[in-house]
N, C-alpha and C positions, 0 to 999 in steps of 0.2 A: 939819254937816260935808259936805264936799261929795264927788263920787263920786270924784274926784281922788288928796284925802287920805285918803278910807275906802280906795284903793287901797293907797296908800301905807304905812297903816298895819296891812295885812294884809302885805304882805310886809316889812316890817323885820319884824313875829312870824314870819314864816318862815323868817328870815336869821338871828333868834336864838336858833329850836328849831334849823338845820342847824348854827349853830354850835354848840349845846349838843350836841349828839350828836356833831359832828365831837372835841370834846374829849372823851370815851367817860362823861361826866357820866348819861348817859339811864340811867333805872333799866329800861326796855327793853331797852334796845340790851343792859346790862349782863347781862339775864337770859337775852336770847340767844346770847352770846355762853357764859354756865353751860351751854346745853343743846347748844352746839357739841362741847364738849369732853367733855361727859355719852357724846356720839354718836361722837365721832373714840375715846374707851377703848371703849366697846363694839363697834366698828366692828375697832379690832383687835386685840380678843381672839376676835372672831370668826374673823379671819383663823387665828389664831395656833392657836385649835383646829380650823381647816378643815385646815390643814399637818400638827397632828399625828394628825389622824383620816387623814388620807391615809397618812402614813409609819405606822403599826397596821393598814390594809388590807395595804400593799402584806408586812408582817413578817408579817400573818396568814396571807395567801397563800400564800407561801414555807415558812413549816409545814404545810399541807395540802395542798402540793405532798410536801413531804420524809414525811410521813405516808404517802403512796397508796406509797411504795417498800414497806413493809412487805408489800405483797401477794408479792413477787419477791424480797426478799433474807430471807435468814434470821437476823440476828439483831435481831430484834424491840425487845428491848430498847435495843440502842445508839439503834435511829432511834428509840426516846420520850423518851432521854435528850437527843440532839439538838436534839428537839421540844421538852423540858425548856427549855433554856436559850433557845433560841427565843423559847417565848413569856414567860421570864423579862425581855425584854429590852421583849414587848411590854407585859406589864404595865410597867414603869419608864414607858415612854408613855402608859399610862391614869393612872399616877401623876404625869405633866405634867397630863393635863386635869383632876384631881381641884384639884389647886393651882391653875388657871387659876379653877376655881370657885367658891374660899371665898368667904362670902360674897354668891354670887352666885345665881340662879332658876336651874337646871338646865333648866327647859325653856323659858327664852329663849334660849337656845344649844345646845339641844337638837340642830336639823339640822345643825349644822355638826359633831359628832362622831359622830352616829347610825350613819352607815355603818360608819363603824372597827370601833366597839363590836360590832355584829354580826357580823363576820367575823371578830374575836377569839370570840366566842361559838361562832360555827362551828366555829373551830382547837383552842378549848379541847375540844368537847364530843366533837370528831372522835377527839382523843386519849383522851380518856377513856371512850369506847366501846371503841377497839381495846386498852387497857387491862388495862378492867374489863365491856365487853360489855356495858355500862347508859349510863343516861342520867344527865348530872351534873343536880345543880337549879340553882336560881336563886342559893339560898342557898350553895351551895359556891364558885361562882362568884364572889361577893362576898364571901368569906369572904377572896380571896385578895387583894385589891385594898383593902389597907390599908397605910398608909404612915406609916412617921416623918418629919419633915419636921424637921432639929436645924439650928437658927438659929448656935451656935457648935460649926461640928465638931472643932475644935481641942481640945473639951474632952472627955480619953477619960479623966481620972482618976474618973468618975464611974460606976457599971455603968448604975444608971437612967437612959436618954435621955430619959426625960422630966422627971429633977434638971436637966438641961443646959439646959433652957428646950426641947427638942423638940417639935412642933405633932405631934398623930395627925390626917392625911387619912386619909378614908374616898370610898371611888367605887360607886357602887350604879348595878350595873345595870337600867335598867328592864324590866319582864313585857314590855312591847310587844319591847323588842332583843331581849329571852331570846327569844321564841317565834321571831322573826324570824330571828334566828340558826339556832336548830333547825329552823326550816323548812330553809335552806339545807344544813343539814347533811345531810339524805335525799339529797341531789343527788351529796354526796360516798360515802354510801355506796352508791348504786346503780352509782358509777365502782370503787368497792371491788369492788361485787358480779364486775363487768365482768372486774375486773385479776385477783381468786381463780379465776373460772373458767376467764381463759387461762392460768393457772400449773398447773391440774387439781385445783386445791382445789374441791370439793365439796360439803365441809360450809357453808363461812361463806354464800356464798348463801343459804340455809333459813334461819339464824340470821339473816341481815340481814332475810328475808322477814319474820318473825316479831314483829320489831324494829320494822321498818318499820310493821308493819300497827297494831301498839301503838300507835305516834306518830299514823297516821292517826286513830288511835281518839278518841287526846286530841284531835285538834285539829277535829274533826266535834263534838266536846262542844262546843265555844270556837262555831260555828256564826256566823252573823252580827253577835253583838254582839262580838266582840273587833275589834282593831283593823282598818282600811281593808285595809293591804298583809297582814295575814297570811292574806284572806279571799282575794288575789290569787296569793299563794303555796301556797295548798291545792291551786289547780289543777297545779301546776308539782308535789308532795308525789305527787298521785294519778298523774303518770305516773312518776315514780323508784319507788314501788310498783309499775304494772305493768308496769315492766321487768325489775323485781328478781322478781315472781314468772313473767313469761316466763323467764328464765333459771331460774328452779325446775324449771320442766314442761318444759323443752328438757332440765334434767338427769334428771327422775324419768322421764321417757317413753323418750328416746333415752340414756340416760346409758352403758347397758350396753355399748351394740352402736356409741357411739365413741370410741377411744382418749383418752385425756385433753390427748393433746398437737392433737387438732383439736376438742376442745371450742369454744373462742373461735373458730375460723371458722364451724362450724355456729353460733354464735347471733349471732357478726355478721352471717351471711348473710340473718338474720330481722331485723337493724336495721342499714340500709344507708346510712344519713345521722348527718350527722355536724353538732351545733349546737354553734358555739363555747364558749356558756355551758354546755348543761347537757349534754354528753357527747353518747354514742349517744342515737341518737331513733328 
C-alpha cells in the first residue's frame, strides 16, 4: 500500500468515527453527556441551597436584632413570642434544605448552607438563654427540626399523616455549626451585657460574666483538635469575655458613687471604637 492510500484510509476512519459521534451513537460521547447533567442537578441544588441559607441568615438576623430590645423594653415575654414565630418561619427554611437533601451526602453540600445554619444556631440559642439563662444542646436543637413532608394534602379524613402517604424529614445539625454558632452567640451577649448596663441593669452583667466564662471553659477543653474556624473564633469568645467582665469591675469598683443613668458612658468612655461586627472594642 502506498503512503498515499495509507493516507487515505486513515482519514475515511476518521470521517466515520466524526460521523459516528456526530449521530450521538459514541458510548463516550453518551457517557459524558450522563455526567453533564449528573453536574448541571448538583450544580443547582447547590444554587438552590446557597439562596435559602442566605434568606435563614438574613430571618436569623432580624431575631437577634428584635431579641437585644429586651434589654430596654419591658415586656419580655411578647419580644420571645415574637422571636417565636420568627424563627418558626426560619425553621420552615431548614425544612426547605432538609428536602433538598433526601437522598443526598450532607457534606457535599455542606458549604453552601453552613452559614445559615449557624446563625439560626445563634438566634435559637440567644433566645434561649434570655429565656431560660442556659445553654440549649445540640440535641434540643434538633429535636425541632423535624418535618412532615404529605404528598396528598387534600387528604385530611385521615388523623395519621403518615396513613396519607406523608414522608418524616429530619435535619441534624452538625457539632462543628453547633459550636460555631455558640461561639457567635458570646458576641451577642457581651452586646446584651452593653445594652443592661446603659438601661442601670446590674445584675445581668455578672450573670453573663459567669456564663461567659463557663463557655470559655468548654471550648479551651475542645483545644486544637476541634474544628479550623472554631479554634479562630476562641480568639474573637476571649474578647467578648473581657469586655463582659470589664463591665463587671467598672460596676463592682465605681458602681456605687455613679448614678445608673451614666453607667453606659463611664464604661463606653473605657471602649472608644466601634467594630462593625463585633460591637464595642
Amino acid at each position: 500500500m502506498s503512503k498515499r492510500e495509507a493516507e487515505g484510509c486513515v482519514q475515511k476512519t476518521a470521517d466515520s468515527a466524526r460521523d459516528h459521534d456526530s449521530n450521538g451513537n459514541s458510548p463516550m460521547l453518551a457517557s459524558f453527556k450522563v455526567f453533564q447533567r449528573e453536574l448541571d442537578t448538583k450544580h443547582d441544588k447547590h444554587e438552590r441551597l446557597v439562596k435559602i441559607s442566605r434568606d435563614i441568615t438574613i430571618e436569623s438576623k432580624r431575631t437577634i436584632f428584635l431579641l437585644h430590645r429586651v434589654t430596654s423594653l419591658p415586656n419580655v415575654e411578647d419580644i420571645l413570642k415574637d422571636a417565636d414565630v420568627k424563627l418558626d418561619g426560619v425553621r420552615q427554611k431548614i425544612g426547605q434544605i432538609a428536602e433538598e437533601l433526601t437522598g443526598e451526602d450532607i457534606y457535599q453540600f455542606h458549604r453552601a448552607f453552613s452559614a445559615g445554619i449557624q446563625e439560626y444556631v445563634e438566634a435559637v440559642s440567644f433566645q434561649h438563654y434570655i429565656r431560660h439563662r442556659a445553654l440549649i444542646s445540640l440535641e434540643e436543637i434538633n429535636a425541632r427540626l423535624v418535618y412532615l413532608k404529605t404528598e396528598k394534602p387534600e387528604a385530611t379524613d385521615v388523623d395519621d399523616p403518615l396513613a396519607q402517604g406523608a414522608q418524616v424529614l429530619t435535619f441534624h445539625v452538625t457539632p462543628a455549626d453547633y459550636l460555631l454558632g455558640v461561639a457567635d452567640l458570646t458576641g451577642e451577649l457581651m452586646r446584651m451585657c452593653i445594652g443592661s448596663v446603659g438601661n442601670g441593669d446590674i445584675d445581668t452583667p455578672f450573670q453573663l460574666s459567669q456564663f461567659l466564662r463557663q463557655i470559655h471553659d468548654g471550648f479551651s477543653l475542645i483545644g486544637n483538635t476541634g474544628p479550623y474556624e472554631v479554634s479562630k473564633k476562641l480568639h474573637t469568645l476571649k474578647q467578648s469575655l473581657g469586655k463582659v467582665e470589664d463591665a463587671c469591675y467598672t460596676l463592682r469598683v465605681r458602681g456605687s458613687e455613679i448614678p445608673k443613668h451614666m453607667l453606659a458612658d463611664v464604661f463606653s468612655s473605657r471602649n472608644t471604637l466601634i467594630d462593625p461586627e463585633d460591637g464595642v472594642v
